[in-house]
N, C-alpha and C positions, 0 to 999 in steps of 0.2 A: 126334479123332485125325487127320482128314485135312488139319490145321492141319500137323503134323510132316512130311508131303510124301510119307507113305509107306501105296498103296491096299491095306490089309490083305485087302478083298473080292476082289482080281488074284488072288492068292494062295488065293484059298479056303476060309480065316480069316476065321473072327466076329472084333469088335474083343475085347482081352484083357476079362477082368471086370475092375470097374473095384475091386475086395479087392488086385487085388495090383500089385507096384511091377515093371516090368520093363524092364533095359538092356542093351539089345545093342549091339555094337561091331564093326563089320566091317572089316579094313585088308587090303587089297592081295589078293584070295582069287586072283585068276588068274594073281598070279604064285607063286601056293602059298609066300608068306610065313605064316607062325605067325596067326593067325584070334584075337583077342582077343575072349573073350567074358563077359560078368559078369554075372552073372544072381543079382536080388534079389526072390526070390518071398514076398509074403507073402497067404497064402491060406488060407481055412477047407480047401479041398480044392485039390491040387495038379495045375493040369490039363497033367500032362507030357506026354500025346502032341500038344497043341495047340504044344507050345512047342517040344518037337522037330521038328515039322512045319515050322513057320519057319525053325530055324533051318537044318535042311537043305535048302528050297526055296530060301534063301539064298546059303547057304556053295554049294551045285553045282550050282547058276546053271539049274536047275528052273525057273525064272520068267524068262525070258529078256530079258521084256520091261521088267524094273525096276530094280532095282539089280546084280544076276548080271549080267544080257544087256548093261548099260552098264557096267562094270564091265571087263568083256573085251573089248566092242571099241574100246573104248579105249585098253587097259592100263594106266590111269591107277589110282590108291587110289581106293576106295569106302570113303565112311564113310558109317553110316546107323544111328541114334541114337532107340530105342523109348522112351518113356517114357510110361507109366501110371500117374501118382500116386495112391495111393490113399486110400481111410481107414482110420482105427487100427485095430487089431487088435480084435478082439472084447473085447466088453467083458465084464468080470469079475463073477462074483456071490459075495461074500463072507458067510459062515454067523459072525457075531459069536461067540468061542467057539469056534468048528468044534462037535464034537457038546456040547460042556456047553452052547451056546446061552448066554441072556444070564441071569445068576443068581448069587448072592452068592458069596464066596469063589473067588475066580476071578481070574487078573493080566492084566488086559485089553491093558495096554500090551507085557506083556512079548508077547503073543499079537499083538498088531500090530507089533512090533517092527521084524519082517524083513518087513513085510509090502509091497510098491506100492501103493499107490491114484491110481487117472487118472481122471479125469472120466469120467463111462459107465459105468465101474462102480455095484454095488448092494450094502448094505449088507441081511444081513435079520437082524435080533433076533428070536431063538425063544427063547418063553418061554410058563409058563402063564398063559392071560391073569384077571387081579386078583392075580396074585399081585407080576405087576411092569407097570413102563410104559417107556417112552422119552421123553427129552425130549430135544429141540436146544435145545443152547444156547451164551452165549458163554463167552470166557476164564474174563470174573472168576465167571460164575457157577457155572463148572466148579471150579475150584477152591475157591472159598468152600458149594458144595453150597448155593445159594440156588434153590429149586424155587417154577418159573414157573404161570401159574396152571394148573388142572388140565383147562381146554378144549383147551391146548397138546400135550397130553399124546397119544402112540402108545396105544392099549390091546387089540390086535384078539391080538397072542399069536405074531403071526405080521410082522413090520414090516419093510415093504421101504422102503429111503429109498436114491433116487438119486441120485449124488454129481456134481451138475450142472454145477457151478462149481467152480474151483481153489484152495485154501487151506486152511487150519486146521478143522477141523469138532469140534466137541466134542459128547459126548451123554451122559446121566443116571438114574437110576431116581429116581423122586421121591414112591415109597413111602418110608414113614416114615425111616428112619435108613439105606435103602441106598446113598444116595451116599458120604455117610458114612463106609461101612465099605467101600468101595474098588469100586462098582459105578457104575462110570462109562468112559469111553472116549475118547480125545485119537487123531486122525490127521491126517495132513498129506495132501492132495490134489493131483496133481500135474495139470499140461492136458497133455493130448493129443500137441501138440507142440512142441518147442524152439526158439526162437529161436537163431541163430549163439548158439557159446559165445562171453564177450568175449573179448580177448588174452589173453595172459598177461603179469602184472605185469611191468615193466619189469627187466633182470636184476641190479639194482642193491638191488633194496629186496624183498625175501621177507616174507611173512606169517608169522604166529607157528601154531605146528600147534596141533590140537584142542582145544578146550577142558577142562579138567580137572573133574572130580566131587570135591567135597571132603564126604567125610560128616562134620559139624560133632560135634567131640569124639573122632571114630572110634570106635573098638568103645563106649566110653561113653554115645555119642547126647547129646541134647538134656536135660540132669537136672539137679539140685541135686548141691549139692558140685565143682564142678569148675571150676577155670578156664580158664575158654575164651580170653582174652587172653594165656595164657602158649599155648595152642593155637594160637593163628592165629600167634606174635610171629617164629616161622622161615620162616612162609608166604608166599607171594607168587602172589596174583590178579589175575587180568586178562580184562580184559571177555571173554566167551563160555563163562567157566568156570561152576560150578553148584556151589552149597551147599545138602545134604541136611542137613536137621533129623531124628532120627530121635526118637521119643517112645512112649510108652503111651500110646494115643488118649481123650482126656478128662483125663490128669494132666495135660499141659502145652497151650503153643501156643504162636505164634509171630508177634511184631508189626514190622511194617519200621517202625521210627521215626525219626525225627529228631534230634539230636546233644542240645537239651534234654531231650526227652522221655525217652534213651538216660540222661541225664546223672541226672533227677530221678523217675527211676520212674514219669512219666505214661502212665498205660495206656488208648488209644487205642480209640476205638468198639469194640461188640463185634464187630460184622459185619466189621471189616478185620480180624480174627484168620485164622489159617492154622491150622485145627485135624486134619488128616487123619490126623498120626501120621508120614506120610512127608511133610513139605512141600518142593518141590525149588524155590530159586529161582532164575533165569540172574541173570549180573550183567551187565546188556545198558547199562553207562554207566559211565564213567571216574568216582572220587574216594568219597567218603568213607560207609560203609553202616552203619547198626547197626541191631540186631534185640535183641527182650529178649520172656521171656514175660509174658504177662499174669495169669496165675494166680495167687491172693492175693496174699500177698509174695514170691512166686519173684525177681520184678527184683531187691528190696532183698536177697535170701538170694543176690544175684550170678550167677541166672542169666540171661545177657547178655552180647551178641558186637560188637565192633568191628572193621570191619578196613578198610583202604584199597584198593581195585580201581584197579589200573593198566588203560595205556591199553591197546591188541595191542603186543605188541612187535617190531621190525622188527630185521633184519639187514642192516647196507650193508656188504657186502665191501672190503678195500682196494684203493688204486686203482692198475690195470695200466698197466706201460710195456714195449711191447714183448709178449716173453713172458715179461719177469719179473712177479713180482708182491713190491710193496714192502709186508711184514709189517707191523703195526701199532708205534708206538713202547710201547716198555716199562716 
């Protein structure tokens, strides 16, 4: 602190804790001008008499010998500028579940939903322990329910896992068929702190808004009997959007394939199936996608999707002269 030019010990003040952020702004106090003050406390506990006590030794000139007492006899502005950067906010401890804990029939995601996660936070799975486990794991094997070997595995009942690092975090039960059946958990991790936000796009060219959810067939889902090409033929996708397969888990499944494979019913390893019953996939790439299930002859009985994913789509407004603006030709 004594870097900032300002002896908080003259005063009679310990330096602040270093939990909280604090800015004061002093202009012109002896000629009883307006006294801007901005004060951004973030604190386990709030020490308001310490902070009052500055600011009044301050603002009426109590310390005569520092910024007050030079202040006035000069009659010149006084500015004088505390800052105390802190660290984050206390960090969070999250009960997976809240009271149902970590155990079958449960919407994990829908339960993380709204939820934050920043680095420092904890993560704890309660559950009985042999009845289930935890595993970390990646994308594909979060979604493919491919269970890692069983030394990997949480098993105490009680699992605390700290969320150390920022990004994607996946986690699994990797008892017999519970991932399976929808005991599993996807969260996004956020760090600590932000870098500058970038600009904003230039005002010429605007991004396309949110990505759309397309549940494939709609109320029908993912089945025999229906055409999904007369389905998609009104549609229009575009990278960020999301097709839901909806299914009976074990009737069907779900293969990203290639335009032969699409074309001639080649049904593709078993392990690259998407079998969950809900498979959600993003379309994170411009041009041509199809999907067919693998299930005996499902592909030949025509269940199977083609459709073409556009790029984002932009809007360039027409261009101003003056303060008219010349309408598009017709």
């Amino acid at each position: 602190m004594a870097a900032l030019g300002f002896p908080f010990g003259s005063i009679g003040l310990e330096p602040l804790p270093p939990q909280q952020r604090t800015i004061i702004m002093i202009q012109d106090k002896c000629s009883s001008l307006i006294v801007l003050m901005i004060l951004e406390i973030y604190v386990r506990v709030t020490p308001g008499e310490q902070v009052r006590q500055l600011i009044e030794n301050v603002i009426l000139g109590k310390d005569e010998g520092h910024i007050g007492g030079q202040a006035c006899a000069s009659r010149r502005r006084a500015s004088a500028t505390i800052a105390a950067l802190s660290t984050p906010a206390t960090a969070k401890l999250f009960t997976v579940g809240d009271d149902k804990g970590w155990t079958l029939n449960f919407d994990y995601q829908a339960w993380a939903k709204d939820k934050i996660f920043v680095v420092g936070d904890k993560l704890v799975f309660k559950y009985a322990a042999g009845k289930h486990n935890v595993f970390r794991v990646n994308g594909t094997v979060f979604q493919e329910c491919i269970i890692p070997p069983i030394n990997e595995a949480l098993t105490s009942g009680y699992d605390v896992i700290t969320l150390a690092t920022p990004g994607r975090k996946w986690y699994i039960c990797g008892v017999g068929k519970h991932c399976e059946y929808g005991m599993k958990l996807f969260i996004n991790v956020l760090p600590q702190s932000y870098p500058s936000p970038p600009p904003p796009p230039p005002p010429s060219v605007y991004p396309a808004p949110s990505g759309n959810v397309f549940v494939v067939g709609d109320d029908k889902g993912w089945t025999l009997n229906f055409d999904y090409q007369a389905w998609a033929m009104g549609k229009k996708f575009y990278v960020g959007d999301k097709l839901v397969f909806r299914y009976p888990k074990g009737i069907h499944n779900v293969f990203r394939v290639d335009g032969t494979s699409f074309q001639q019913c080649i049904i593709p390893a078993a392990y690259e199936a998407l079998t969950s019953g809900y498979d959600v996939i993003a379309l994170q790439t411009p041009g041509r996608k199809w999907y067919i299930c693998g299930v005996g002859k499902h592909c030949q009985m025509g269940l199977k999707l083609f459709i073409n994913v556009l790029p984002y789509p932009t809007y360039v407004p027409p261009p101003y002269h003056g303060t008219r603006k010349l309408a598009p030709p017709s």
